[in-house]
ROLUMKE-855435 format. One record per residue (C-alpha): residue in three letters; x, y, z. Coordinates in steps of 0.05 Angstrom, whole numbers, padded with zeros to 5 digits. Example, Ala and Ser with C-alpha at 12.3 -4.5 7.8 and 13.67 -1.06 7.14 Angstrom:
<r rest="ALA" east="00246" north="-00090" up="00156"/>
<r rest="SER" east="00273" north="-00021" up="00143"/>
END
This chain:
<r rest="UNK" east="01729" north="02509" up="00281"/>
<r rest="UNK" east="01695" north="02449" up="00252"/>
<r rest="UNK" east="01671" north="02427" up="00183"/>
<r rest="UNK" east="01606" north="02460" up="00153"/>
<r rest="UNK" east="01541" north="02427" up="00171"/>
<r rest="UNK" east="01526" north="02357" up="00124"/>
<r rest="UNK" east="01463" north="02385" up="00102"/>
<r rest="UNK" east="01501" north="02441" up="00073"/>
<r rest="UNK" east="01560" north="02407" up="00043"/>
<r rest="UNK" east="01509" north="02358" up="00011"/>
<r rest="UNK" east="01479" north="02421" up="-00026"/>
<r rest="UNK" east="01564" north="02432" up="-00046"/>
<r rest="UNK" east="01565" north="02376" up="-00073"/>
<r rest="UNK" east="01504" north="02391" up="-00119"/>
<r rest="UNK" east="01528" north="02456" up="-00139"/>
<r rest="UNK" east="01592" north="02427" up="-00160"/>
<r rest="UNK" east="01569" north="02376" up="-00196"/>
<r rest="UNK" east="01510" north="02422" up="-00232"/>
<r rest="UNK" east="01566" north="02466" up="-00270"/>
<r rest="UNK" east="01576" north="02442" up="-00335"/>
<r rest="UNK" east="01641" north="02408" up="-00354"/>
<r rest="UNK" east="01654" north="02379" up="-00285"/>
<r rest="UNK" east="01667" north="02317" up="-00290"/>
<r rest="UNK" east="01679" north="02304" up="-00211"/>
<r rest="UNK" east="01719" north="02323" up="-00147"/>
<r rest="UNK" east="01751" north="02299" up="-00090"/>
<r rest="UNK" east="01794" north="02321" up="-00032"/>
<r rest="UNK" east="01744" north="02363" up="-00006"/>
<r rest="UNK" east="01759" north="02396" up="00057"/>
<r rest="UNK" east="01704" north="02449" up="00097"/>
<r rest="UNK" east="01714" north="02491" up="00155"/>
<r rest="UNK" east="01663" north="02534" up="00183"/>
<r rest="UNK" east="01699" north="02590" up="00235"/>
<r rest="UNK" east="01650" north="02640" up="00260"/>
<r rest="UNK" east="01611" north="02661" up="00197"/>
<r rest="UNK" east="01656" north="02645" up="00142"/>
<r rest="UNK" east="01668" north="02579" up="00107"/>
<r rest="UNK" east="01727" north="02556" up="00084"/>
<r rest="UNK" east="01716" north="02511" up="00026"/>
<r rest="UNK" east="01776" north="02476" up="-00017"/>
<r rest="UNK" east="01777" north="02421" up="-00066"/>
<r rest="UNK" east="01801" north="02392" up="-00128"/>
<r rest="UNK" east="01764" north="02398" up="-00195"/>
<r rest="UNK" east="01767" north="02344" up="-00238"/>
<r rest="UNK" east="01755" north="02361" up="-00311"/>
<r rest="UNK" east="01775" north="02345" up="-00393"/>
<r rest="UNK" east="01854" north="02344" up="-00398"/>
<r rest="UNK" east="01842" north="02361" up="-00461"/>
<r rest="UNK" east="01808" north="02423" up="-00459"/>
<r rest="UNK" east="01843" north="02484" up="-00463"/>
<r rest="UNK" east="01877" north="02516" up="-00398"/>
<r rest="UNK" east="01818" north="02582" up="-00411"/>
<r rest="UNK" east="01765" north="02532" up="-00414"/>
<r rest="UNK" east="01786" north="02499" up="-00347"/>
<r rest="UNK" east="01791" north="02574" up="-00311"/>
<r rest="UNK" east="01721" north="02593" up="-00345"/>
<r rest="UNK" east="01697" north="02526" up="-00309"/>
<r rest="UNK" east="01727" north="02541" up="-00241"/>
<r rest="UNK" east="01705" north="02612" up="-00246"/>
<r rest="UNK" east="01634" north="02587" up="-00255"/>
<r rest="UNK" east="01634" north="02537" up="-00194"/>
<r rest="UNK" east="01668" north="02588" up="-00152"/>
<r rest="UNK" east="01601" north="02631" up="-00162"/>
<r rest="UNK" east="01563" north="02581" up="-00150"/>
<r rest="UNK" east="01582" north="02565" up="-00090"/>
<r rest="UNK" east="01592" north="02644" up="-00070"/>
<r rest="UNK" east="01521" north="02657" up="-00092"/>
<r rest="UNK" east="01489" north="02610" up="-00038"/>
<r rest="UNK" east="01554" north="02620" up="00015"/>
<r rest="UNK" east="01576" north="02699" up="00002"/>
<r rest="UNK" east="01619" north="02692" up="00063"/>
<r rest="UNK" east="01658" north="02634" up="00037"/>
<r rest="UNK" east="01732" north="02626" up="00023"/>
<r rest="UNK" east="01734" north="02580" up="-00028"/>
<r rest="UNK" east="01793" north="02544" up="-00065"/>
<r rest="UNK" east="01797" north="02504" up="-00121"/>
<r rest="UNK" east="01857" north="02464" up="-00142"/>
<r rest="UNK" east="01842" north="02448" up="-00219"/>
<r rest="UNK" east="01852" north="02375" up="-00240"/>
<r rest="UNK" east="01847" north="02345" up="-00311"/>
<r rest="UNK" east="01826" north="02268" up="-00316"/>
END
């Protein structure tokens, strides 16, 4: 096991960051085993949006990400800042 390639947690990042109302992330930790990555983060996003909103948001990066890594675990630990 080691962590995914940096070109291709660079292009993370950008997905990440693309979906609207994210306002940031840390804590990101990749591991690429065989085929499958194993992606996990935190989301950092409006306190003061409601708790659907937030889901909707993490829901949207999760496909993101899925779309241009299908064999990905991902998981996202929701944050509000």
């Amino acid at each position: 096991d080691q962590a995914m390639p940096e070109a291709e947690e660079t292009e993370l990042h950008q997905l990440i960051k693309g979906v609207d109302g994210v306002r940031g992330f840390h804590d990101m930790k990749t591991r690429q085993a065989g085929a499958v990555q194993f992606i996990q983060f935190h989301l950092d996003m409006d306190g003061d949006q409601t708790l659907n909103r937030a889901h909707a948001i993490g829901d949207q990066v999760e496909a993101a990400i899925l779309a241009r890594f299908p064999r990905a675990e991902v998981l996202i630990h929701h944050d509000p800042v």
